[in-house]
Every structure is written in C-alpha cells, then in structure tokens.
C-alpha positions in Angstrom: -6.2 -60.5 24.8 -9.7 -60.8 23.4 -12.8 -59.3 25.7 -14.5 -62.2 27.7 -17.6 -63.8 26.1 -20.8 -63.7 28.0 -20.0 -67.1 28.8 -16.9 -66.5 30.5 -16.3 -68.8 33.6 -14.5 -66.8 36.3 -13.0 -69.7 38.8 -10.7 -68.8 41.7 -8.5 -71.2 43.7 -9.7 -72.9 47.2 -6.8 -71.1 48.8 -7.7 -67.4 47.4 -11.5 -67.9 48.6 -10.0 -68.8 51.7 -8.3 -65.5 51.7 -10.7 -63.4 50.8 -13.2 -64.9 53.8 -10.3 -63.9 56.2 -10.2 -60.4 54.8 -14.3 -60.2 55.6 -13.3 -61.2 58.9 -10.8 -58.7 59.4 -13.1 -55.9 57.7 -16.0 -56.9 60.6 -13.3 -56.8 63.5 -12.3 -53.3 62.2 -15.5 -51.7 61.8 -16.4 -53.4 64.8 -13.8 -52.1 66.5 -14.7 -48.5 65.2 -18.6 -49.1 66.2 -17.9 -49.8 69.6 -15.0 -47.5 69.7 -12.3 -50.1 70.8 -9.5 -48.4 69.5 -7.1 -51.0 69.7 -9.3 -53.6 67.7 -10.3 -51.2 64.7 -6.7 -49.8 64.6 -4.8 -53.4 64.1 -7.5 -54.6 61.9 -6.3 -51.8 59.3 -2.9 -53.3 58.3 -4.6 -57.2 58.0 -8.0 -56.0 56.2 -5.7 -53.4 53.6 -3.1 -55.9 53.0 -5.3 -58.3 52.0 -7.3 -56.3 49.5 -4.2 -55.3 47.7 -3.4 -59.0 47.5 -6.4 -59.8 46.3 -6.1 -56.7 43.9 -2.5 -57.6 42.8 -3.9 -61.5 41.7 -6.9 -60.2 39.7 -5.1 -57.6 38.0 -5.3 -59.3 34.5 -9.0 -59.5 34.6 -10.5 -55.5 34.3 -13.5 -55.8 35.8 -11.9 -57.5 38.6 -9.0 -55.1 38.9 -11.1 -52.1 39.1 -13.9 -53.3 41.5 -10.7 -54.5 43.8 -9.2 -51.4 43.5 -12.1 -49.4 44.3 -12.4 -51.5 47.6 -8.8 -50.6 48.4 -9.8 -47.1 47.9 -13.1 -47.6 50.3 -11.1 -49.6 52.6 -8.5 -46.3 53.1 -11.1 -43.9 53.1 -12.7 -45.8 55.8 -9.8 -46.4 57.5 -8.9 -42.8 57.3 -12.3 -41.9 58.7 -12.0 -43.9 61.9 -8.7 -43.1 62.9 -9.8 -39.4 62.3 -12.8 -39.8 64.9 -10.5 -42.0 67.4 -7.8 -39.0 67.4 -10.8 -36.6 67.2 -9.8 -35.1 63.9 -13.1 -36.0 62.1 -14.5 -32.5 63.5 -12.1 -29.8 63.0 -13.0 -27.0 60.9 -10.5 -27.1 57.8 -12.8 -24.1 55.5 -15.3 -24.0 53.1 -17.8 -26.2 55.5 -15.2 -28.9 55.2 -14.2 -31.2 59.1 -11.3 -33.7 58.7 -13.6 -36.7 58.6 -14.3 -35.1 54.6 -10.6 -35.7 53.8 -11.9 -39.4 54.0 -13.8 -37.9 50.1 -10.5 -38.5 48.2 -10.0 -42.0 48.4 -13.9 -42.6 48.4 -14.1 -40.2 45.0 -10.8 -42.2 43.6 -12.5 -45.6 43.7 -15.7 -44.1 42.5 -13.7 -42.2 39.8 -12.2 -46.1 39.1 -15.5 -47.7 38.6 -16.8 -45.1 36.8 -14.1 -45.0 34.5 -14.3 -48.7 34.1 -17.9 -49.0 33.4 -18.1 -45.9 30.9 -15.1 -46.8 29.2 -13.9 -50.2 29.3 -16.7 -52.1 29.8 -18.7 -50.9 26.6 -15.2 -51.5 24.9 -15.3 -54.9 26.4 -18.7 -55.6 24.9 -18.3 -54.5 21.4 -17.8 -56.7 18.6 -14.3 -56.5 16.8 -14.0 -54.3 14.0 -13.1 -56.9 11.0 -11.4 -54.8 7.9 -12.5 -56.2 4.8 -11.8 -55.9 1.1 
C-alpha cells in the first residue's frame, strides 16, 4: 500500500462517529465516577469505555497512524482504569520497593502506549513521508 499523500482525506462513517461520541461519554462517567469516588459508576464505565476503544482500534487498524494513536488510548484507558480501581480497593498506596505504591503499576500500560507512539512517530512516520526509492538504469 503506498504512504498517504499530504492530501489524504480521512472520512469515517455517521455510525462510527456516533460511536466514538458514546465512548467520550462513557470515558466522562468513568472518571467521573473515580473523581467523586462513586465506585459503582467508575467501575461499570470500564467494560463500556475499553470495549469501545478496541472497536474503534480494531476498524482503523489499516490506517498506522490511526492504529497506533488508538492503541495508545487503549493502553491509557487500562492504565487509568487500573489506577482507579487500585485507589477504590486502596491498593494505589502500598509499598511494593524501590519507592514504588501499587498506583505505579498503572506505568506499564501508560509506558506501552507511549512506547507505541513513539515507535510510530520515529519509525513509521518518517517512513511514511519519504519518497520511494525508484531504481534506475
């Protein structure tokens, strides 16, 4: 597949924007939920607001850019996730060594989507953005 030109046109179906409005939606009620510490709320906002990401992950998969920004939401979306549950269960302050509480474990999923985007915009993107190497005789 050739790398999109500067003028690429990214569209997306009525029914995806749709979708991804209801997953903003379900993001707010679960922070919300965590903010005001109503654990039912930010707890059954998880499975909605993480489900929908990897939908919306799953559909843009053929576009890079897309794929790796989306995965890197699914990664923040865990890690935040994670985090919440851990302060609801009060896990987020145990001592696990080396200065480290149980809220840090919430680092791996945040460093994986990081490690994602940075992979996509040191590598693929300048790959993206080069002109094709023509052979000639």
């Amino acid at each position: 597949m050739p790398p999109p030109s500067e003028h690429f046109v990214y569209t997306i179906p009525a029914s995806y924007r749709r979708m991804e409005n209801l997953h903003i939606l379900f993001w707010l009620l679960k922070d919300i939920g965590w903010c005001m510490i109503w654990k039912p709320l930010g707890i059954s906002m998880i499975f909605p607001t993480l489900s929908i990401a990897l939908l919306i992950t799953w559909r843009t998969r053929g576009i890079k850019a897309e794929l790796a920004h989306n995965l890197a939401i699914v990664f923040w979306i865990t890690a935040n996730s994670y985090w919440m549950i851990s302060e609801f269960v009060g896990f987020d302050a145990v001592q696990l060594g080396y200065g480290f509480t149980g809220k840090h474990l919430a680092l791996v999923p945040f460093l994986l989507g990081l490690g994602i985007l940075a992979y996509y915009y040191l590598i693929e993107k300048p790959r993206e953005t080069q002109p094709e190497q023509v052979a000639t005789l």
